[in-house]
Wavefront OBJ file of the C-alpha trace (Angstrom):
o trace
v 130.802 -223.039 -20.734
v 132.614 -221.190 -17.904
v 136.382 -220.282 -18.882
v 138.762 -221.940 -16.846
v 140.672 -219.580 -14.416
v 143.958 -219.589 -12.093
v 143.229 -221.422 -9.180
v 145.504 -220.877 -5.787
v 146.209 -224.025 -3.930
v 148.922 -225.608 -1.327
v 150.782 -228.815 -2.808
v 153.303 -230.588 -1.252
v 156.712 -231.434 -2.321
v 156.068 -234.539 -3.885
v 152.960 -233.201 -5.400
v 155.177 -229.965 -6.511
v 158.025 -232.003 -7.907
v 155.547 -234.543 -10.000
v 154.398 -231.240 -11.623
v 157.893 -229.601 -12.523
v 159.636 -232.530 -13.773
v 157.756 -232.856 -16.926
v 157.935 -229.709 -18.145
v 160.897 -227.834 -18.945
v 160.509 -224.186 -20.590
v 160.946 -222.115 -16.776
v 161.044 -217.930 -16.803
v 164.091 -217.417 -14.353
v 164.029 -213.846 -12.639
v 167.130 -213.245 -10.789
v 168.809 -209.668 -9.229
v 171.033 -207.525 -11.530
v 174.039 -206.042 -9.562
v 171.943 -202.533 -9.287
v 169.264 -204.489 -7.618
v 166.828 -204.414 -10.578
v 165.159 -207.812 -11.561
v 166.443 -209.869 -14.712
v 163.934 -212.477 -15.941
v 165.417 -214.792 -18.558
v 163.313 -217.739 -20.675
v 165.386 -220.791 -19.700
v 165.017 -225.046 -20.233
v 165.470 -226.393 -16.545
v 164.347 -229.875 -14.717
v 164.629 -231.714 -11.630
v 167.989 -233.188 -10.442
v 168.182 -236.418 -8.532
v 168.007 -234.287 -5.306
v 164.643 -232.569 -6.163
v 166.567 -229.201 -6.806
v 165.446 -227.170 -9.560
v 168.486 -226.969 -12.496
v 168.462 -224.195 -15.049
v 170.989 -224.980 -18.786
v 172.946 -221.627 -19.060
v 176.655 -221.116 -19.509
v 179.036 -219.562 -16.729
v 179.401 -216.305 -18.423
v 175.745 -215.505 -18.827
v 174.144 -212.755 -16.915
v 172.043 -215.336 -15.388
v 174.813 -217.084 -13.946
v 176.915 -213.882 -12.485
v 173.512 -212.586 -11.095
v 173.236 -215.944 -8.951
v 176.556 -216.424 -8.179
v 175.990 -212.739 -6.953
v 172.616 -212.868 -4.946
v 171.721 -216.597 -4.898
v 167.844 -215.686 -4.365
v 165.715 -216.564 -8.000
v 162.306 -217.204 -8.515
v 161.296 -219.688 -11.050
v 157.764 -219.914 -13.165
v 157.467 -223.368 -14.732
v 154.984 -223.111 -17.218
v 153.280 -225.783 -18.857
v 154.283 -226.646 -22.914
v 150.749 -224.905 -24.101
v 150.729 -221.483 -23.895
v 147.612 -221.384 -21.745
v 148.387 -224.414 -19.709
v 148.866 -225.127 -16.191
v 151.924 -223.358 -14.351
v 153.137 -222.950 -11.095
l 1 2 3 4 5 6 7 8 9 10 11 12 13 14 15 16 17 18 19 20 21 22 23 24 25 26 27 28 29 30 31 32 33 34 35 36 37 38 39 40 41 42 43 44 45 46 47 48 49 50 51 52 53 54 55 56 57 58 59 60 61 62 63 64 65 66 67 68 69 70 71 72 73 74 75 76 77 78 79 80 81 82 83 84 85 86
């Protein structure tokens, strides 16, 4: 049997949002203040809105670096290890 592989596609929002909102473990890359990127293991989920939210505390480096430079990227990964992510 072949092994399954990453697969690109285009989803729409409502597709995208049906995916993220049950699963919760997200790697959260943000910018350091010297420009360098930060990625940080973080629980998140989907808000009423459809907006991505991240758990952290103010005073994490996390939260200065976004308060900072508001631009992230977020992987959502599925809960097994070799699951689906986007």
């Amino acid at each position: 049997m072949a092994r399954p592989v990453a697969t690109n596609r285009i989803v729409d929002r409502t597709e995208l949002l049906d995916f993220v909102r049950p699963r919760h473990h997200v790697i959260l890359s943000t910018y350091r203040a010297d420009g360098a990127v930060q990625s940080s293991p973080v629980s998140a989920g989907i808000d009423a809105a459809g907006r991505l939210v991240v758990s952290t505390y103010p005073s994490r480096a996390k939260a200065r670096n976004v308060r900072r430079r508001p631009q992230v990227s977020a992987c959502v990964l599925s809960d097994e290890w070799n699951g689906a992510w986007v």
